[in-house]
C-alpha positions as CSV (number, residue, x, y, z in Angstrom):
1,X,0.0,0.0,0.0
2,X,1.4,3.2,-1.0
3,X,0.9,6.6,1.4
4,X,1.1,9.7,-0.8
5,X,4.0,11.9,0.3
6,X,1.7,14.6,1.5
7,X,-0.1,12.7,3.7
8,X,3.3,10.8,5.0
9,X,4.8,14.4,6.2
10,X,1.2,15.4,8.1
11,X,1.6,11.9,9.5
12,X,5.4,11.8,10.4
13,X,6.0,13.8,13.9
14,X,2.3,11.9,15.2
15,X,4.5,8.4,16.2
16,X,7.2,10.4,18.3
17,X,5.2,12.1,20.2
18,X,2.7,9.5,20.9
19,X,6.0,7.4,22.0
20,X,7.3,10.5,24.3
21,X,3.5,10.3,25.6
22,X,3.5,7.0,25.9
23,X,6.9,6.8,28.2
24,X,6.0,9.4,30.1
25,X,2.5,7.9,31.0
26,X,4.5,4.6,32.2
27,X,6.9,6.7,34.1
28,X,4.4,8.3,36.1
29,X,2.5,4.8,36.8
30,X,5.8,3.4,38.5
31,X,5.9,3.1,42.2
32,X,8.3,5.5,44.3
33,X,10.5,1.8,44.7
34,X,11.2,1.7,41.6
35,X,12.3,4.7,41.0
36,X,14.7,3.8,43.9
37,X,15.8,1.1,42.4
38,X,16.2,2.3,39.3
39,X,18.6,5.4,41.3
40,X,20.6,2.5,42.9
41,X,21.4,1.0,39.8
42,X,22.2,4.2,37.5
43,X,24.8,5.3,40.6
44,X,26.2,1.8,40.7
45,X,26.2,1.5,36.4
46,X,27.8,4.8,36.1
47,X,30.8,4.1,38.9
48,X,31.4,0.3,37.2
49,X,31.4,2.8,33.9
50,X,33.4,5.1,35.3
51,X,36.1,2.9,36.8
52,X,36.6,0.4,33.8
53,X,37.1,3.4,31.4
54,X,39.7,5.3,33.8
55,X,41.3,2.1,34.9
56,X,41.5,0.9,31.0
57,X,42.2,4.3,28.9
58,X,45.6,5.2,28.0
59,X,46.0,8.4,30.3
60,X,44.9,6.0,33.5
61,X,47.3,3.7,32.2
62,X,49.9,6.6,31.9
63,X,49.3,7.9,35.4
64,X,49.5,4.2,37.4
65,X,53.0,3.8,35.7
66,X,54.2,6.8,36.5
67,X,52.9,6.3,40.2
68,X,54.8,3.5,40.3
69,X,58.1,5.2,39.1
């Protein structure tokens, strides 16, 4: 089935901002404990983040040996 063009560019920007509405209607419905959780695990996923990159990027490499030195 083909969509003229016309109607396809009145159409477009309808499915992102039913998504955006959609998301944010399921974020409101969620309890306070998840959004706890969800706090927990973003502080605890950015430090693992966090740590591998500086413990495995070349300046963090740079700056152990020279500690050691």
């Amino acid at each position: 089935m083909h969509i003229p063009d016309e109607l396809y560019r009145q159409i477009l920007p309808v499915l992102p901002i039913a998504s955006i509405c959609a998301c944010v209607w399921l974020m409101v419905n969620l309890t306070a404990l998840t959004w706890v959780r969800f706090a927990v695990w973003m502080v605890v996923g950015t430090a693992i983040y966090l740590g591998y990159g500086y413990r495995h990027s070349k300046q963090g490499r740079r700056e152990v040996e020279e500690a050691r030195v």
